[in-house]
C-alpha positions as CSV (number, residue, x, y, z in Angstrom):
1,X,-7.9,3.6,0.2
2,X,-8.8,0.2,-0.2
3,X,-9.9,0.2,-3.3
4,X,-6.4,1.6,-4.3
5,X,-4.2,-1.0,-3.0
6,X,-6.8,-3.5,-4.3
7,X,-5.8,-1.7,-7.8
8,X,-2.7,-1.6,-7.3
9,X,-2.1,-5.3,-6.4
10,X,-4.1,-6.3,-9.4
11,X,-2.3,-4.3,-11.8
12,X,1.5,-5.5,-10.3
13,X,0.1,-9.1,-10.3
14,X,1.5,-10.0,-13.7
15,X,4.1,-7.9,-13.1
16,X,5.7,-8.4,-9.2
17,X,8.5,-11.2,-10.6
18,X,9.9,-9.1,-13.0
19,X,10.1,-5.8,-10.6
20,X,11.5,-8.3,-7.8
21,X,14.1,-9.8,-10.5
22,X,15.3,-6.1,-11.4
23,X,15.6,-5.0,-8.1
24,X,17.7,-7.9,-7.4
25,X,19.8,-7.9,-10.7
26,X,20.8,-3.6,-10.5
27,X,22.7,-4.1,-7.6
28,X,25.1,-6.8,-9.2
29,X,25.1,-4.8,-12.1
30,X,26.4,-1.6,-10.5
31,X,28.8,-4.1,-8.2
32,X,30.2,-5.9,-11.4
33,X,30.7,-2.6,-13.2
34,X,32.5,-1.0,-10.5
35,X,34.6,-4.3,-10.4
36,X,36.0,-4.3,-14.1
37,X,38.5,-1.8,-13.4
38,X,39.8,-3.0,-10.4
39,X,39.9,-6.9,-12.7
40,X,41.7,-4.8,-15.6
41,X,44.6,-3.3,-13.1
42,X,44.5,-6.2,-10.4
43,X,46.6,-8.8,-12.2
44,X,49.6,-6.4,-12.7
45,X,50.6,-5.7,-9.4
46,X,51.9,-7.7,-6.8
47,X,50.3,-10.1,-5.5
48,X,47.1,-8.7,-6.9
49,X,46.3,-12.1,-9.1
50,X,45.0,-13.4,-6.0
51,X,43.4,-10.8,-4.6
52,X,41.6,-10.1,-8.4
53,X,40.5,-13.9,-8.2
54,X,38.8,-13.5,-4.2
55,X,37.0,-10.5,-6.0
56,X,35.6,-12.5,-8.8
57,X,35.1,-15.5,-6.0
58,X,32.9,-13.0,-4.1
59,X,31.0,-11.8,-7.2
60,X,30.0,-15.4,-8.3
61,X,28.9,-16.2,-4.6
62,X,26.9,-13.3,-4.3
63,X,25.3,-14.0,-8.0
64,X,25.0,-17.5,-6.9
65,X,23.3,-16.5,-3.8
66,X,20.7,-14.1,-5.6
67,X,20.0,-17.0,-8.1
68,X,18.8,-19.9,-5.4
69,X,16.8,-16.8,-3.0
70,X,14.2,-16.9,-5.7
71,X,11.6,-19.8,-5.9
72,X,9.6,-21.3,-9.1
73,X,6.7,-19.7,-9.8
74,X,3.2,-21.4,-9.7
75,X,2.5,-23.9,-11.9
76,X,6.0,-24.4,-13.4
């Protein structure tokens, strides 16, 4: 058993950033997606300019946030 997660942490050591940047980024993907309809239809009812800009307010925020979690890597 040891010698498997010693193989496995090995092989993923190259690789762990990327994985951890992808699992990050699908979320906001799905999220944004699911958000261009609601921006496409938002802005033609009432009162829904406002409520289509809080949604892109929260969007950038939550992008924002996911974008200072991660730290430099070694030696940059």
């Amino acid at each position: 058993m040891h010698t498997l997660l010693t193989t496995t942490a090995t092989l993923l050591r190259g690789r762990q950033r990327p994985l951890v940047i992808a699992l990050w980024l699908l979320p906001l993907l799905v999220v944004t997606a699911c958000c261009v309809p609601a921006l496409l239809v938002l802005p033609f009812w009432p009162a829904g300019h406002t409520r289509a800009t809080a949604l892109v307010q929260h969007l950038r925020e939550w992008s924002l946030a996911l974008h200072e979690t991660h730290s430099p890597a070694p030696g940059r």
